[in-house]
N, C-alpha and C positions, 0 to 999 in steps of 0.2 A: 789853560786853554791851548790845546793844539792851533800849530800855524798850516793850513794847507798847502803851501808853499814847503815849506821844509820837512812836512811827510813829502812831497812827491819827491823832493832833493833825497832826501832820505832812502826811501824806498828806489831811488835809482840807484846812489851808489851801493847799494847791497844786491838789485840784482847785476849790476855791471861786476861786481867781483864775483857773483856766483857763475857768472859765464864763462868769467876767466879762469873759473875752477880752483879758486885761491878763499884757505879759509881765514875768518875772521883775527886767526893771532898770525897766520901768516902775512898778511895784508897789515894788522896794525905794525907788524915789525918789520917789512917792506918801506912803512912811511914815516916809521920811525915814532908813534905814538903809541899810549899805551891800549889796551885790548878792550878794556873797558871802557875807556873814552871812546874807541871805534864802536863796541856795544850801541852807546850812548848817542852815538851819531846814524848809526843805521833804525834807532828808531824815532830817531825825530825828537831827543830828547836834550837836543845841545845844541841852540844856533852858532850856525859856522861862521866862521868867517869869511872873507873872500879867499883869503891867503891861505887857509886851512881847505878850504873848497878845490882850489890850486892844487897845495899839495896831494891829494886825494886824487884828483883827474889826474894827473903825471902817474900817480901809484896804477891807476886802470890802463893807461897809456891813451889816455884819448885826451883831445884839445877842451877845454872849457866851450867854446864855439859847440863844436859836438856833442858833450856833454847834455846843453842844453837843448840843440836840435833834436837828439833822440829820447831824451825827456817829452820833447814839447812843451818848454816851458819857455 
């Protein structure tokens, strides 16, 4: 069962790195994760962690704060 919560988490951090023009193996070796695990998280296929969530927004350059404002979540 899909969580709609973590498609919309999901589906943010994948367009927030597509804004930043940074692709997916770029960004998981940026965060230091592997690329398929980033796969896995941009489709809603891996609850995150908080911590893991963290490291993620630091990788986009944006606050969690923000993160979740421009979500709307």
């Amino acid at each position: 069962m899909e969580e709609p919560l973590l498609i919309q988490i999901s589906s943010l951090i994948r367009q927030l790195r597509l804004e930043k023009g940074i692709s997916q193996e770029e960004f998981s070796h940026l965060i230091q994760i592997d690329r398929k695990y980033a796969s896995l998280i941009e489709k809603g296929d891996k609850n995150l962690s908080i911590l893991m969530l963290k490291k993620i927004v630091d990788g986009l350059d944006i606050s969690l704060a923000d993160f979740f404002k421009k979500g709307k979540l």
